[in-house]
N, C-alpha and C positions, 0 to 999 in steps of 0.2 A: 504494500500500500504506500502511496505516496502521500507524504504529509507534509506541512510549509511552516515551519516556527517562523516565527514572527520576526525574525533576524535577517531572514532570504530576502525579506523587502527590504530592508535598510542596504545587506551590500549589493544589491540589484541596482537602486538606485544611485550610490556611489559611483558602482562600474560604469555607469553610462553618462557620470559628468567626466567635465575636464582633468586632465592629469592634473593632481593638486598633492594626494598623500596616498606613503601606502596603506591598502586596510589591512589589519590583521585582527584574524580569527581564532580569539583563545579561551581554551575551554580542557576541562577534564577529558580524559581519555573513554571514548565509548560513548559520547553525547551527540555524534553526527556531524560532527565539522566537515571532514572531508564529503558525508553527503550532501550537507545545506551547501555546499560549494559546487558540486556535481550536478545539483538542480537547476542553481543558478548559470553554468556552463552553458547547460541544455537552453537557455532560455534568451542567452543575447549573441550579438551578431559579432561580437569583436574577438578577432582570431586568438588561442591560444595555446601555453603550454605546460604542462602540468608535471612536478618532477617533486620525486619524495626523498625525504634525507636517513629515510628510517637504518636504512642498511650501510648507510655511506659510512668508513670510514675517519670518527669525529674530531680527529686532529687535519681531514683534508679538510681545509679552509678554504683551498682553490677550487673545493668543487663547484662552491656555490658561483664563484667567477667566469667559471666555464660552461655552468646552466646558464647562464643571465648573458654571456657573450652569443651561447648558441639563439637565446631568443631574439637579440639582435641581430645575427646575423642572417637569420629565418624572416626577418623585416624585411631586410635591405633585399636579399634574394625575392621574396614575393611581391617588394613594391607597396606594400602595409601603411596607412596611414596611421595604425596603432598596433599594440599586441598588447595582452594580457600575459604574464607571469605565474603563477601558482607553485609555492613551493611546501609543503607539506613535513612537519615534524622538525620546522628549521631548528630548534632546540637540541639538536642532537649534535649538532657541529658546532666544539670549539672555537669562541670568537665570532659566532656566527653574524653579530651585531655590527662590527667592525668593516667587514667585507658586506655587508648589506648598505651601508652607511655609503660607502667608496662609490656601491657601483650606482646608487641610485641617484647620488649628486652628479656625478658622470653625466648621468644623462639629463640631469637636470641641466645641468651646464653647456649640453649641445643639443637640446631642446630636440631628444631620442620620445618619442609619446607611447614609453614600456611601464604600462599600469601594472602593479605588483600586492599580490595575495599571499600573505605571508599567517600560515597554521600552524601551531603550537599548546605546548599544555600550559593552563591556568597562568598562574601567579609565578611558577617560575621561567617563563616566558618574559615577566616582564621585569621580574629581578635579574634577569640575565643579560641587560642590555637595554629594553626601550626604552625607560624612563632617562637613560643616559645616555649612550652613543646616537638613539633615533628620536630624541624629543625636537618637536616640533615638525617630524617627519612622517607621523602614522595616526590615523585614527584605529583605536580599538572598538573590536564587536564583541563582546562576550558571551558565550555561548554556554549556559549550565547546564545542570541534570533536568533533566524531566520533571516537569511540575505534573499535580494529579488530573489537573486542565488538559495538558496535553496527552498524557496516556491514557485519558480517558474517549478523548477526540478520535486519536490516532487507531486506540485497539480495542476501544470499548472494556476498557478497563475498569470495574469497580472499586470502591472507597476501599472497602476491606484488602482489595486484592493489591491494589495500591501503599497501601498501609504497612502489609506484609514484602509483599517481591521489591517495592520500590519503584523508580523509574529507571531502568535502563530501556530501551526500547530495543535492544538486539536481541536479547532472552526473551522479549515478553512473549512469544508465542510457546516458551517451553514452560511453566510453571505448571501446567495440567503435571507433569513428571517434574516433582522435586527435586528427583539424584541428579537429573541431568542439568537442572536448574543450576543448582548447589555449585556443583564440579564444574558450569563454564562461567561460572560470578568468580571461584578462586583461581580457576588456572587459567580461562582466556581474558579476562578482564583486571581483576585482582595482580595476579602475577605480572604480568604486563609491566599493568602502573606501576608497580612498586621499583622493579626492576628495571625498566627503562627511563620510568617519567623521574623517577624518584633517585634510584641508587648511581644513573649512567648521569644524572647531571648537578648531584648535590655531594657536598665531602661526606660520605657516610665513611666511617671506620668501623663497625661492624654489622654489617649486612642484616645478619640473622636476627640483632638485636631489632633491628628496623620493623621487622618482619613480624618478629613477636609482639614488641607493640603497638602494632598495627592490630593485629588477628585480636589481643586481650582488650583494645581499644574498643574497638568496634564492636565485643560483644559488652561492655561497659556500656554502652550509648544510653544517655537519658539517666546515666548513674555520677553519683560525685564519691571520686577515691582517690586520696593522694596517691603522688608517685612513689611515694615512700614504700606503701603497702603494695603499692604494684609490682615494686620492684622485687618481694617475695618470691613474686610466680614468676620472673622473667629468670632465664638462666645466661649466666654474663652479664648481669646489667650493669654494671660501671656505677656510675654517679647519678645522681637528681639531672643536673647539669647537663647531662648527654639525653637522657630524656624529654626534658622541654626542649630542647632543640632539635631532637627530632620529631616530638609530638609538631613542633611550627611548621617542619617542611610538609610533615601531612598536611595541613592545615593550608598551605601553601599551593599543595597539589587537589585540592577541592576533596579531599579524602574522609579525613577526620578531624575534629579540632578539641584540645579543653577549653571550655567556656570557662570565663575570669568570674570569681562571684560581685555585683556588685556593689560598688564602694563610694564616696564621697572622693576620696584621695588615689591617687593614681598605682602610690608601693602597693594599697592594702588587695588592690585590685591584683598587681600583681605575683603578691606573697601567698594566692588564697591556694585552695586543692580545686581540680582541677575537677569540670563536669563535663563526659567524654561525650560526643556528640556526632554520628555522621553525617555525612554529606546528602546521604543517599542509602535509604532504609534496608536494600538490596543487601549492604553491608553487614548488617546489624543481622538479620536474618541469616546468612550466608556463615556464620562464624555462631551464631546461638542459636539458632532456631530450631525448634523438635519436628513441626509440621506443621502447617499451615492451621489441620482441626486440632491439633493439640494446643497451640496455641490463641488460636481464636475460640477456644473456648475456655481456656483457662483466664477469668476475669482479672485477676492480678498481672499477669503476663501482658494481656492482651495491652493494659494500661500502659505500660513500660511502650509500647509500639506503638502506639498513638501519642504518646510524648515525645518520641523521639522521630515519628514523622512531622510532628508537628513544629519540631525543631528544625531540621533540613528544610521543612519550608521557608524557616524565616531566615536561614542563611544563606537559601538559594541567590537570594536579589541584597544580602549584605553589600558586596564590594562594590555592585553597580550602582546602589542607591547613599551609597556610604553611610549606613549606620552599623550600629555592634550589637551583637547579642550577650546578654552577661545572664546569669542566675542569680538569687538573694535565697540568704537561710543564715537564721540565726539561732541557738541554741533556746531554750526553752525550760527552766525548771521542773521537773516533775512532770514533765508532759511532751507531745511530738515535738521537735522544731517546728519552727515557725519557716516555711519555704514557700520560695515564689517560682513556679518553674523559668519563665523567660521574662528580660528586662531587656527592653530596648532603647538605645539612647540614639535618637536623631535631632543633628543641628540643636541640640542643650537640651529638647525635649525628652520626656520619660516616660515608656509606654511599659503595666506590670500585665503579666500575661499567665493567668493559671489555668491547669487543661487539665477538665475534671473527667474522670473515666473507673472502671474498675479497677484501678490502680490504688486508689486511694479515696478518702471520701474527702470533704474540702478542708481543708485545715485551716488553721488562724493568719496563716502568713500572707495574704493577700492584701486584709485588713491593715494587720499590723505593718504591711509595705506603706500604704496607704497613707496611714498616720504617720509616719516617722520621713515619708518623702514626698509626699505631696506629688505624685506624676500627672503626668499631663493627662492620661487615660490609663485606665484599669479593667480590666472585663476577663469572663470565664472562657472555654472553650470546653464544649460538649454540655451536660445535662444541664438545665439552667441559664445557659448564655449562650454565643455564637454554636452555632452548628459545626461538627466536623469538617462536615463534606463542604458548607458554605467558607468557612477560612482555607482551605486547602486548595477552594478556588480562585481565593480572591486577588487582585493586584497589592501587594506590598506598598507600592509608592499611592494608592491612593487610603490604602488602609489608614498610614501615619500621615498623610496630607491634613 
């Protein structure tokens, strides 16, 4: 089935003004980049050429000089008043930012009209060079995971089913079979990122440690547990210090993240334990899940997954719309904590966000957020207040507007 995120018209329309910037397409691995680029192909008239860096050797730096020469000189031989570029997984080539920079001034400078498509993962895409060697030379398009909007569009995907598999849209036609579900989320997806997106372009010094807490991370999701205690179950784990910094490149890589609990002051935000969180529910299930009816029907269970979808939704559109997701919980005499699932901070504003479910029944900390911070909005999610299915649909930017 062919489907159209809402991103195909933005670089549709780019492609077809004047050479001005490059666009680049950056997103998690497995969320259709190179398809939303393959539609758009299909769809306009201006010659081009399509080259991937997946395999290329990532200390050649020339490679990319000798793609970008051949698409010039595929110009000059056909007589071309334009050409199109596309290069795919630039992130794998050493430097790759430096030699992008060279050759795209080049032809700025002899007014060459080689409009240029540049796809990569996430956040270390842009740590690795845009904001530096290419500022002022690229618009970005961000391309995330799957919203329940779209996989419901796309494959007629249900709340629940959504809730549980997640959004990837390359597996969704296998969930009817779990095993096989399971086994291409950790070896053709899972393994991949971690090892390409992750280990081929970040200083990792122990691979396996990465790997573990990735796998304990994600079945953590919608849980708060220092590193300390984590470090229990890891084998090799080294220091705190190795930890949060690989917990950030996941977080980096659209993967997983710990949510800061929050704070008035910026240390206490950053001294807190960490509430592990993924990207993309697929994860969360793929590393904990027993069955889909074992778990949808176990009510306590089922809680934890509808909090932690509910999570991934609101940090789907985090970095595009620049706000943060934090958590609050404070200790309690004699009684639960007082806890607030999600806080969100936009442009000063403070949004407390509690998602009532089988999980738990509502507790004092919403209230008690209430009083002691004054947010700008407060409201439930499930029994009581917003509907599931209606937040999971909704637009982010106009929720906090």
């Amino acid at each position: 089935m062919k489907y159209i995120r809402k991103q195909y018209h933005t670089l549709k329309v780019r492609l077809q003004e004047p050479r001005r910037f490059m666009q680049v397409l950056a997103g998690p691995r497995q969320v259709g980049k190179s398809t939303l680029v393959g539609q758009v192909l299909q769809e306009i008239t201006i010659p081009y050429s399509v080259e991937v860096a997946d395999a290329v050797d990532p200390k050649d730096g020339d490679w990319i000089r000798r793609v970008w020469e051949g698409a010039r000189t595929t110009m000059t031989i056909r007589g071309e008043a334009e050409r199109l570029l596309v290069i795919d997984e630039i992130q794998k080539i050493d430097n790759w930012s430096e030699v992008v920079k060279r050759e795209w001034d080049e032809d700025t400078r002899k007014h060459v009209n080689l409009k240029v498509i540049l796809l990569g993962s996430s956040r270390l895409l842009l740590k690795k060079g845009l904001t530096e060697s290419l500022a002022g030379r690229f618009e970005l398009i961000r391309l995330g995971h799957w919203s329940y909007q779209e996989m419901h569009d796309a494959f007629g995907v249900t709340i629940d089913a959504y809730i549980y598999f997640g959004g990837y849209p390359g597996p969704a036609h296998m969930t009817g079979d779990e095993k096989r579900w399971r086994k291409y989320i950790k070896d053709s997806l899972v393994a991949q990122a971690i090892e390409k997106d992750v280990i081929m372009t970040s200083n990792i010094y122990k691979p396996a440690l990465m790997k573990q807490l990735f796998e304990l991370g994600c079945g953590y999701s919608a849980e708060i547990l220092s590193l300390t205690k984590l470090m229990g179950q890891l084998h090799d784990a080294g220091n705190v210090t190795t930890l949060v910094s690989y917990l950030e490149i996941l977080d980096q890589c659209a993967l997983l993240t710990g949510l800061q609990k929050y704070a008035n002051d910026d240390a206490r935000k950053r001294g807190s334990i960490p509430k592990y969180q993924v990207y993309n529910n697929a994860l969360l299930t793929a590393y904990k899940g027993r069955s889909f009816l074992a778990d949808r029907t176990d009510a306590a269970v089922w809680g934890r997954w509808v909090e932690s979808a509910v999570g991934a939704h609101l940090l789907s559109m985090a970095e595009e719309l620049d706000y943060r997701v934090y958590y609050w919980r404070e200790p309690a005499k004699n009684r639960a904590d007082k806890e607030v699932d999600f806080i969100i901070v936009n442009d000063g504003e403070v949004t407390a966000i509690e998602v009532k479910s089988g999980r738990r029944s509502m507790n004092p900390g919403l209230p008690a957020f209430v009083d002691a911070f004054k947010p700008h909005k407060s409201f439930v999610i499930g029994t009581g207040g917003v509907s599931l299915e209606d937040f999971l649909k909704c637009d982010m930017e106009s929720l906090l507007g």
